[in-house]
PDB file of N, CA, C and O in Angstrom:
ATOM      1  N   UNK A   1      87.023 129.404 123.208  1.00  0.00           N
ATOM      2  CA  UNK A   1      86.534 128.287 122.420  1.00  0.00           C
ATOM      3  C   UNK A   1      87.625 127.215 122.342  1.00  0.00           C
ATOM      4  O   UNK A   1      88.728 127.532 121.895  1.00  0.00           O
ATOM      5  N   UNK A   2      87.357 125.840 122.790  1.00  0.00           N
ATOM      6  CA  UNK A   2      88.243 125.167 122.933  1.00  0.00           C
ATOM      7  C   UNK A   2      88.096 123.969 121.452  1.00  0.00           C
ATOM      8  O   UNK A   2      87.115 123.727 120.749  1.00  0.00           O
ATOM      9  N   UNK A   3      89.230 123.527 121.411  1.00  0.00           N
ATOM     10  CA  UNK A   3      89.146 122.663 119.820  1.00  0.00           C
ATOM     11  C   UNK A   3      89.170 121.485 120.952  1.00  0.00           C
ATOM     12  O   UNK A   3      89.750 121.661 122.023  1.00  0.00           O
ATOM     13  N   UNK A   4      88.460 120.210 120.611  1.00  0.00           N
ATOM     14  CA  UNK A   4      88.150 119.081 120.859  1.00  0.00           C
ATOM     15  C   UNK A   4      89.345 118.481 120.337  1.00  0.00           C
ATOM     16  O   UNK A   4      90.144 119.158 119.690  1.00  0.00           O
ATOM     17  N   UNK A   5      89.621 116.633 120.691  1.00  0.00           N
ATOM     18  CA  UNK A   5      90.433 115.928 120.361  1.00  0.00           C
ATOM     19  C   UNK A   5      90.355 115.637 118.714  1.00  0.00           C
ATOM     20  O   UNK A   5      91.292 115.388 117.956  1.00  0.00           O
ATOM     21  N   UNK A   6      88.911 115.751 118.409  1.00  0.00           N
ATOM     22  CA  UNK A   6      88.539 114.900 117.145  1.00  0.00           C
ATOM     23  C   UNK A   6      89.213 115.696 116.011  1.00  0.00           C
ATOM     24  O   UNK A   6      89.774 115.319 114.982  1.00  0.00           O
ATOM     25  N   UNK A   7      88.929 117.172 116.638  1.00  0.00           N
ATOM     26  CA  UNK A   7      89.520 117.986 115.527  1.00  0.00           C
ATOM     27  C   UNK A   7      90.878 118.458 115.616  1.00  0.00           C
ATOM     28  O   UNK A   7      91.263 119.157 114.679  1.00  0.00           O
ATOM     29  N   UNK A   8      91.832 118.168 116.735  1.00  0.00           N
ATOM     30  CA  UNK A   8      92.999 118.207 116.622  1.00  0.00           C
ATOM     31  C   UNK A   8      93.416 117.008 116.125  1.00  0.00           C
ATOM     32  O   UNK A   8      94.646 116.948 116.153  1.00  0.00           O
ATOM     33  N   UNK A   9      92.967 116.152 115.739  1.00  0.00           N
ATOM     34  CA  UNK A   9      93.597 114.501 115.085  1.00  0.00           C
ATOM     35  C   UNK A   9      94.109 115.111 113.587  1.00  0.00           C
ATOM     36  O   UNK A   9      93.755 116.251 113.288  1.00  0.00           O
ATOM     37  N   UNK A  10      94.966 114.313 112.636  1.00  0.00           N
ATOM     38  CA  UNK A  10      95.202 114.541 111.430  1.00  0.00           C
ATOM     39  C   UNK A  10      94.527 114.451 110.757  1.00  0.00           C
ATOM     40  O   UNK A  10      93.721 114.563 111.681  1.00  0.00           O
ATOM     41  N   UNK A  11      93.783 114.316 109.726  1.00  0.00           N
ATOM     42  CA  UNK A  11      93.028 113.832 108.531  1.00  0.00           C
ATOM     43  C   UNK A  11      93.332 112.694 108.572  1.00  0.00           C
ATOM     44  O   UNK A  11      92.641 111.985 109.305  1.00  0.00           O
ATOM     45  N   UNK A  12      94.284 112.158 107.940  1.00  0.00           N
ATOM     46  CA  UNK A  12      95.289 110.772 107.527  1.00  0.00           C
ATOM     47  C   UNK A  12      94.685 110.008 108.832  1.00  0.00           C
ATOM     48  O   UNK A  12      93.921 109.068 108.611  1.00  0.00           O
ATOM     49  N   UNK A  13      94.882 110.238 109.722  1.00  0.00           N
ATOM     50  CA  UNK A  13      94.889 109.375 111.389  1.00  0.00           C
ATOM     51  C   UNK A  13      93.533 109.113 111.686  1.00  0.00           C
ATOM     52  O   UNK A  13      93.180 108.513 112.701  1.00  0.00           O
ATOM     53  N   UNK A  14      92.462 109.722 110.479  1.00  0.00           N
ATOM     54  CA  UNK A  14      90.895 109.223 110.753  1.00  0.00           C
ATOM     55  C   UNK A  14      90.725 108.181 109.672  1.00  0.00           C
ATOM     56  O   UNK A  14      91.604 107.798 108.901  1.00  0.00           O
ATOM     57  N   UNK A  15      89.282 107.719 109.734  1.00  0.00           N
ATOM     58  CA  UNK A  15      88.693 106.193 109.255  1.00  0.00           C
ATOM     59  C   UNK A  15      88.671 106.980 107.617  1.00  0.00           C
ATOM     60  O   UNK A  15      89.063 106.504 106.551  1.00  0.00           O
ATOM     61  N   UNK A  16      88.125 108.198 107.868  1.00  0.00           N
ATOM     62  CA  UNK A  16      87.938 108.518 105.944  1.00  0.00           C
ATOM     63  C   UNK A  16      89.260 109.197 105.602  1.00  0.00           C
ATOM     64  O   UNK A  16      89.518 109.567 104.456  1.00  0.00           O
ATOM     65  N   UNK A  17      90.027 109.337 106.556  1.00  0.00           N
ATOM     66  CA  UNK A  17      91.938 109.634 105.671  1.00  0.00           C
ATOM     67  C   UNK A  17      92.680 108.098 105.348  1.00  0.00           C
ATOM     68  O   UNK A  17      93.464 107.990 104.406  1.00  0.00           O
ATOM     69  N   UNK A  18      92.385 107.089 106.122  1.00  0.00           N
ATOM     70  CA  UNK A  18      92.830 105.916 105.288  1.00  0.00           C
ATOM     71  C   UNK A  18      92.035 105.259 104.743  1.00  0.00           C
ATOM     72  O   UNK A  18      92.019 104.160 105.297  1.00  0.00           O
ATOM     73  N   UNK A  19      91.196 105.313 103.779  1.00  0.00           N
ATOM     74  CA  UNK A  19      90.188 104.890 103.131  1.00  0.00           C
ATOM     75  C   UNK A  19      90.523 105.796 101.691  1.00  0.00           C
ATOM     76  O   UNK A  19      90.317 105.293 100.587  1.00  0.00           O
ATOM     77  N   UNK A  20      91.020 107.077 101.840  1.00  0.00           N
ATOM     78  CA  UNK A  20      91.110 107.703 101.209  1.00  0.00           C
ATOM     79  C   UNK A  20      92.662 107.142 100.655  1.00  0.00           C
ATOM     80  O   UNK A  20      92.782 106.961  99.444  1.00  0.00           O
ATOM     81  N   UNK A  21      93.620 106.922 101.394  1.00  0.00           N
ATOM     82  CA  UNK A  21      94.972 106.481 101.031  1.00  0.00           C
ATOM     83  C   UNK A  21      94.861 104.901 100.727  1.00  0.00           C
ATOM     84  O   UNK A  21      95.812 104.168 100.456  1.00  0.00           O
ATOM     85  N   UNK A  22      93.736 104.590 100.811  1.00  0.00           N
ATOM     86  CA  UNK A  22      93.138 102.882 100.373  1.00  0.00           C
ATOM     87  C   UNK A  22      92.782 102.952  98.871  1.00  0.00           C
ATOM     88  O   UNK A  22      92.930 101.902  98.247  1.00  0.00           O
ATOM     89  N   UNK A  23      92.494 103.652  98.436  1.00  0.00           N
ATOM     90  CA  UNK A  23      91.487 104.316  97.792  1.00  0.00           C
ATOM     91  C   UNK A  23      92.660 104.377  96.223  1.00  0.00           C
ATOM     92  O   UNK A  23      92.661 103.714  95.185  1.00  0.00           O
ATOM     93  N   UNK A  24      93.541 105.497  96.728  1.00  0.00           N
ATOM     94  CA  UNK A  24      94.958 106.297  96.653  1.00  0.00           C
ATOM     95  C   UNK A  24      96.127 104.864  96.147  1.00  0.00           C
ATOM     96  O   UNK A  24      97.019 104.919  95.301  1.00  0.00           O
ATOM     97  N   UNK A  25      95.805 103.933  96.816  1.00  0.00           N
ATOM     98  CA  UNK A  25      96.378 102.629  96.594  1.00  0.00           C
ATOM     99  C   UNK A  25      95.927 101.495  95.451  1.00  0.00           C
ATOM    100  O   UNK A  25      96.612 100.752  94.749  1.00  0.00           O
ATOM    101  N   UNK A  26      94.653 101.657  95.551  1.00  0.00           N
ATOM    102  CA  UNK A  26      94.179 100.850  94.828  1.00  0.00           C
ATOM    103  C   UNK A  26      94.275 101.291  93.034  1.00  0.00           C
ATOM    104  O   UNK A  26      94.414 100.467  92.130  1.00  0.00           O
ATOM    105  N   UNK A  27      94.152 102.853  92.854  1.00  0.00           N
ATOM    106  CA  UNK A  27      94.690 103.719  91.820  1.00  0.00           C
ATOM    107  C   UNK A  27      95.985 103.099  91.251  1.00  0.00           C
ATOM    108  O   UNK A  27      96.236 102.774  90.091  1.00  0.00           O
ATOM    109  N   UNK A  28      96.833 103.008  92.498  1.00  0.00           N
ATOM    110  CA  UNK A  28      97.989 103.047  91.717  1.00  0.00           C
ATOM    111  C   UNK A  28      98.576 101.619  91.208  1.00  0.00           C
ATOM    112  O   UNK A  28      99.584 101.417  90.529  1.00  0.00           O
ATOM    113  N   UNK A  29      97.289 100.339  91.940  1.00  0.00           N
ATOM    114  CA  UNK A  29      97.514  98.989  92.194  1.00  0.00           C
ATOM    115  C   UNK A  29      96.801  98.879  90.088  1.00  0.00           C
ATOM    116  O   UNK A  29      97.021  98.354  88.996  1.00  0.00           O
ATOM    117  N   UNK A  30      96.304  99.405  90.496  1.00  0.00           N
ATOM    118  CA  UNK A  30      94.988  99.335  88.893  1.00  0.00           C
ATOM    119  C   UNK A  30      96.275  99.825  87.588  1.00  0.00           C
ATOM    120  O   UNK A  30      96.237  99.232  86.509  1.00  0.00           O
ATOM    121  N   UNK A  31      97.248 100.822  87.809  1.00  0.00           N
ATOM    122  CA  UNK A  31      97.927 101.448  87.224  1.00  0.00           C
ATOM    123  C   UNK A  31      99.292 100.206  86.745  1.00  0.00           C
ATOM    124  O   UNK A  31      99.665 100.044  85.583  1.00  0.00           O
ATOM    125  N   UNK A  32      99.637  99.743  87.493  1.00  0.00           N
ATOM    126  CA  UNK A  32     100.891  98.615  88.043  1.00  0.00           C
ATOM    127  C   UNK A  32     100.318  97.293  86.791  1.00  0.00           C
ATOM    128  O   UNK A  32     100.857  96.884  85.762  1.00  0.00           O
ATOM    129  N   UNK A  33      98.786  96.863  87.585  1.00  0.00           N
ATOM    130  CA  UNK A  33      97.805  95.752  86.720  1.00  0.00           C
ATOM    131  C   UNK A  33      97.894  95.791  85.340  1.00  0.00           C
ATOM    132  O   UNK A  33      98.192  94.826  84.636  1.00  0.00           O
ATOM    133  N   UNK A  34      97.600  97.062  84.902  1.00  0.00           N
ATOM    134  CA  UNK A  34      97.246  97.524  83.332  1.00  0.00           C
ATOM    135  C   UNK A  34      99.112  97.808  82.908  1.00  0.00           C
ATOM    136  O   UNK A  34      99.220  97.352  81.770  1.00  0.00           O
ATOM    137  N   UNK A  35     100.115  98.196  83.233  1.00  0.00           N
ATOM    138  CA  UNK A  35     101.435  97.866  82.863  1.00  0.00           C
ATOM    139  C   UNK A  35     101.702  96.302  82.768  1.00  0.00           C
ATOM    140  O   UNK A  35     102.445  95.738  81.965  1.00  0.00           O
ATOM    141  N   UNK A  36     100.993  95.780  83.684  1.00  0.00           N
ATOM    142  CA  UNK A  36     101.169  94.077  83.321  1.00  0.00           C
ATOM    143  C   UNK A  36     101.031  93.700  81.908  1.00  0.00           C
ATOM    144  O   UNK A  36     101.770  93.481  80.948  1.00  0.00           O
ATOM    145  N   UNK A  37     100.018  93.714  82.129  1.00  0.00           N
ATOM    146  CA  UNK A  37      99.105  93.477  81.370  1.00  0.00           C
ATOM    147  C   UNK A  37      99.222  94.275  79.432  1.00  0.00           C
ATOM    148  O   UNK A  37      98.858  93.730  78.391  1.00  0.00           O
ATOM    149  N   UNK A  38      99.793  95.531  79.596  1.00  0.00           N
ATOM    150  CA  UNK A  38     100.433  96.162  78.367  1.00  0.00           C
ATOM    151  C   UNK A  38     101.963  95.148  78.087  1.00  0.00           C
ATOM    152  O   UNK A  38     102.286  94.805  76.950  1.00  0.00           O
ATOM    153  N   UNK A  39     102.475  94.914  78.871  1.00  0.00           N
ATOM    154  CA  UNK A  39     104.088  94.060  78.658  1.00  0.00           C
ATOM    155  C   UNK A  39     104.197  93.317  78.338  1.00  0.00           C
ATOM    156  O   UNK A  39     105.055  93.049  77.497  1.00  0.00           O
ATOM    157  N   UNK A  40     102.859  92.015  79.134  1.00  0.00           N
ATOM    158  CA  UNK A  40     102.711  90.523  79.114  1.00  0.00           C
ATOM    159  C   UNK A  40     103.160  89.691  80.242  1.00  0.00           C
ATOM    160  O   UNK A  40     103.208  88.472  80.402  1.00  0.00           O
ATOM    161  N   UNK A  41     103.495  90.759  81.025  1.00  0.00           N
ATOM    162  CA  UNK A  41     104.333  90.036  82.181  1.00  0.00           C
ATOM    163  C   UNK A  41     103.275  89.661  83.181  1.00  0.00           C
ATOM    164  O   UNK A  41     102.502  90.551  83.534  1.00  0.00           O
ATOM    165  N   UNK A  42     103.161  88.607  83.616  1.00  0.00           N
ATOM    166  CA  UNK A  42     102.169  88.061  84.840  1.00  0.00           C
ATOM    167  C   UNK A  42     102.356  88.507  85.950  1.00  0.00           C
ATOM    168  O   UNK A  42     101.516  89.055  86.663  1.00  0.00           O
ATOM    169  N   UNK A  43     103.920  88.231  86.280  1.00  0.00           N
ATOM    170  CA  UNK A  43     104.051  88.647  87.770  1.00  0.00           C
ATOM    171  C   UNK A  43     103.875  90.008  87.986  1.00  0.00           C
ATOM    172  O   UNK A  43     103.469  90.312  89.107  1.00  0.00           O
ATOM    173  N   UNK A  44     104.079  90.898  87.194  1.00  0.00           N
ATOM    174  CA  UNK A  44     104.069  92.536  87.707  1.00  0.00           C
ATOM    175  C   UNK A  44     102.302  92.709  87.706  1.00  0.00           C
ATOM    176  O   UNK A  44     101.892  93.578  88.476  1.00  0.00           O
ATOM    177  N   UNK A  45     101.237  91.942  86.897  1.00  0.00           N
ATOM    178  CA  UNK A  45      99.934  91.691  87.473  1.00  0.00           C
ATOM    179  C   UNK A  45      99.415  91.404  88.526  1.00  0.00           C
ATOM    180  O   UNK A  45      98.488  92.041  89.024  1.00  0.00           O
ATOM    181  N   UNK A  46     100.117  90.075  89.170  1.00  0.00           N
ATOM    182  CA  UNK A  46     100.005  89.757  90.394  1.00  0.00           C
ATOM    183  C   UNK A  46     100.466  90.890  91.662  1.00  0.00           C
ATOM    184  O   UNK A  46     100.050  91.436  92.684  1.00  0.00           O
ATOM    185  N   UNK A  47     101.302  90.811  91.017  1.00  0.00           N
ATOM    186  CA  UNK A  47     101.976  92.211  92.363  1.00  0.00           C
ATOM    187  C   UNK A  47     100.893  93.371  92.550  1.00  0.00           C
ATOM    188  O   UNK A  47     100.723  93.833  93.679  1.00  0.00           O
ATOM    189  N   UNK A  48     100.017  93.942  91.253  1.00  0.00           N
ATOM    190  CA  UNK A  48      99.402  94.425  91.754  1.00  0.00           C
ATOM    191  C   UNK A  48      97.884  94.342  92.377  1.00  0.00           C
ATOM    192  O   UNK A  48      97.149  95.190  92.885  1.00  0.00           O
ATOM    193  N   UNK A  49      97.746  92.926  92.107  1.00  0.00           N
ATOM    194  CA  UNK A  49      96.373  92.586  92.243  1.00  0.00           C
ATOM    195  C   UNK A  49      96.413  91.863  93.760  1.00  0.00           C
ATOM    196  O   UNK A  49      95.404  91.561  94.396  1.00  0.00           O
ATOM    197  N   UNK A  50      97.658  91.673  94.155  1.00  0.00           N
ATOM    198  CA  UNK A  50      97.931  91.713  95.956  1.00  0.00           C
ATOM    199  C   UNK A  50      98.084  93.086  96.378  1.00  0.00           C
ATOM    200  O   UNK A  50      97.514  93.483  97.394  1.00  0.00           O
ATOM    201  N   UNK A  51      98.880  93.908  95.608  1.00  0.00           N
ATOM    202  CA  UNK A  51      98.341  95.301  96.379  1.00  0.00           C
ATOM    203  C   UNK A  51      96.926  96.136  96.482  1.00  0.00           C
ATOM    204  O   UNK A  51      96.443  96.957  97.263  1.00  0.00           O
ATOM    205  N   UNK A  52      96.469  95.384  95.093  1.00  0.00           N
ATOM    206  CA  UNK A  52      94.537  95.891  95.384  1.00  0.00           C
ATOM    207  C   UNK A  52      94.024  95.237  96.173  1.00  0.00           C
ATOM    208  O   UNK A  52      93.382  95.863  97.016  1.00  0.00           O
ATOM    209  N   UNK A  53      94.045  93.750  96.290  1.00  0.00           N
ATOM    210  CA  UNK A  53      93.312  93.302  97.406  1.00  0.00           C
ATOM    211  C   UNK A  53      93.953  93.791  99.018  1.00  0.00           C
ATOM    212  O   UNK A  53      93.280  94.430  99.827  1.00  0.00           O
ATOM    213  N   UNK A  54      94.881  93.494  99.174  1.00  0.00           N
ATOM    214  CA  UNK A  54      95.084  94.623 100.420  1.00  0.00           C
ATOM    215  C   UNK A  54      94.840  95.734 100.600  1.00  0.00           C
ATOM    216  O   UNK A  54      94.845  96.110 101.772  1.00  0.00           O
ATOM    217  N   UNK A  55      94.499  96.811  99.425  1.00  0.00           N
ATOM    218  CA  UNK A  55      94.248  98.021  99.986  1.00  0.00           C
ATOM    219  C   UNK A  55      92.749  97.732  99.891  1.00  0.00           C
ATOM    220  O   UNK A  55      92.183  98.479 100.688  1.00  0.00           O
ATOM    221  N   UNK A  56      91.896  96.976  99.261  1.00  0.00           N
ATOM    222  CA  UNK A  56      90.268  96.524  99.514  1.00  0.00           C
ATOM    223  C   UNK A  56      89.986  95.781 101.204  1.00  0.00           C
ATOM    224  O   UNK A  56      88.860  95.568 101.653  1.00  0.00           O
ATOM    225  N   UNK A  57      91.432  95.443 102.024  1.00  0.00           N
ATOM    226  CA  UNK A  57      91.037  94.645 102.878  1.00  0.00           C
ATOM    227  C   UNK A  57      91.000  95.158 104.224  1.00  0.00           C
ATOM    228  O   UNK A  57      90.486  94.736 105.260  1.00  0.00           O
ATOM    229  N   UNK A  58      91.856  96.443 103.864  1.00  0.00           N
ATOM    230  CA  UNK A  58      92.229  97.254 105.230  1.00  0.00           C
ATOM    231  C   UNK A  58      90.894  97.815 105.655  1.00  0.00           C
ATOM    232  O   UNK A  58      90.764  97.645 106.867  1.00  0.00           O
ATOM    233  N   UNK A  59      90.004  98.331 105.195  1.00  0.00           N
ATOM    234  CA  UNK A  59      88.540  98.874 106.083  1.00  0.00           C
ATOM    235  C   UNK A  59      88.121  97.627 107.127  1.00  0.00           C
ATOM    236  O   UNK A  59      88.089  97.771 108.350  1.00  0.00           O
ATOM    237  N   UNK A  60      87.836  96.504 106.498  1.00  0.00           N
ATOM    238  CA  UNK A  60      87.387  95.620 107.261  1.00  0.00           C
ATOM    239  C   UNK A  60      88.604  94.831 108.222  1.00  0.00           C
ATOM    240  O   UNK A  60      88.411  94.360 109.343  1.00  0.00           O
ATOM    241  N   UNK A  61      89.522  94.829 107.682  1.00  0.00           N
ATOM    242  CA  UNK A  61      90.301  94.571 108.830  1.00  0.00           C
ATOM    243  C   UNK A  61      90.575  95.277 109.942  1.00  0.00           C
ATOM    244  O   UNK A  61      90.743  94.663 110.995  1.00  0.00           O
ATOM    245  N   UNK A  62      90.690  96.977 109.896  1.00  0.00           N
ATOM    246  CA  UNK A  62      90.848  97.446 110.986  1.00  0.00           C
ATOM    247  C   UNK A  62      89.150  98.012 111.263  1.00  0.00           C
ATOM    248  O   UNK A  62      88.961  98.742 112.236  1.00  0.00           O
ATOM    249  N   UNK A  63      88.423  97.779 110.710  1.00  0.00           N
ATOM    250  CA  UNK A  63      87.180  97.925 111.801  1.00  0.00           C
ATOM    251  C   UNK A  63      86.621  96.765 112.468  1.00  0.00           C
ATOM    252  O   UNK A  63      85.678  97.013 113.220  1.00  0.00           O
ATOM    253  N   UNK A  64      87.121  95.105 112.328  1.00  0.00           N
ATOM    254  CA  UNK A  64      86.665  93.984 112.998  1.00  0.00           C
ATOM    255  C   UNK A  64      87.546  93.496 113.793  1.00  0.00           C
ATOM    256  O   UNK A  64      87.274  93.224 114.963  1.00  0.00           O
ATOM    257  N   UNK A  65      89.065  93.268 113.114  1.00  0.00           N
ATOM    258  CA  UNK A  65      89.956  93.204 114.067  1.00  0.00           C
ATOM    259  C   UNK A  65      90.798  94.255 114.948  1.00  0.00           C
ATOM    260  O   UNK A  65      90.737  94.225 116.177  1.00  0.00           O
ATOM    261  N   UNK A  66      91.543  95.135 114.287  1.00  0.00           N
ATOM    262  CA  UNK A  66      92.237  95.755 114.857  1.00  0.00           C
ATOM    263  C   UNK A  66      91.423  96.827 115.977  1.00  0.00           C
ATOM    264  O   UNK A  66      91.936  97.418 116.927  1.00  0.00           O
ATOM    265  N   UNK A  67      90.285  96.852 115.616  1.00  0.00           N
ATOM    266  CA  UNK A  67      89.839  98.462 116.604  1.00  0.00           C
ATOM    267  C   UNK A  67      88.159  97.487 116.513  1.00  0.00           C
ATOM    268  O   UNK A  67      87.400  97.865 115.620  1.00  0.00           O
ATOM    269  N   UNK A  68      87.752  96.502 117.269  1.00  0.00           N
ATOM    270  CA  UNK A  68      86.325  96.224 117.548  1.00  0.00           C
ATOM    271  C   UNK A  68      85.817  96.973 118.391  1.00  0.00           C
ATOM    272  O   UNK A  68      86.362  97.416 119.402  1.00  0.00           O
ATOM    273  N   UNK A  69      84.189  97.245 117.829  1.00  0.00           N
ATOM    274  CA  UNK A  69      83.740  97.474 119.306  1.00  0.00           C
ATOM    275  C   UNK A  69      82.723  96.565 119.952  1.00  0.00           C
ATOM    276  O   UNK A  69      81.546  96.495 119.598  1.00  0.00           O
ATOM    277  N   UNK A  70      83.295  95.853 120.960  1.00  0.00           N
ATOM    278  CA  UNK A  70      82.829  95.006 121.740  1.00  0.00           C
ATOM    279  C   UNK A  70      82.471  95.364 122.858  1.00  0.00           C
ATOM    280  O   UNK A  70      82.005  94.543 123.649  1.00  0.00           O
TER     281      UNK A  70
END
């Protein structure tokens, strides 16, 4: 019985292991936001509300740009 490529890949190295570490990001972006936001400090808000929108942007970026299928 031979194991295929798909299932020798990592978890992490598939579409639902970084979605999951997107996911994993956005947790900790929400976590960062709400310390802002407890302090009063703006910028440590911002910082995380660029790390949520980047971890919201990576699905569609690497399924249109980085990896199309054309």
């Amino acid at each position: 019985m031979e194991i295929n490529n798909a299932e020798k890949k990592s978890f992490f190295k598939t579409k639902a292991g970084g979605l999951t570490i997107a996911f994993i990001v956005i947790m900790v972006a929400f976590v960062i936001i709400m310390a802002g936001l407890g302090s009063g400090n703006d910028s440590v808000c911002l910082v995380g509300f660029i790390i949520m929108v980047g971890a919201m942007l990576y699905s569609p970026i690497t399924t249109f740009i980085i990896k199309p299928k054309g």
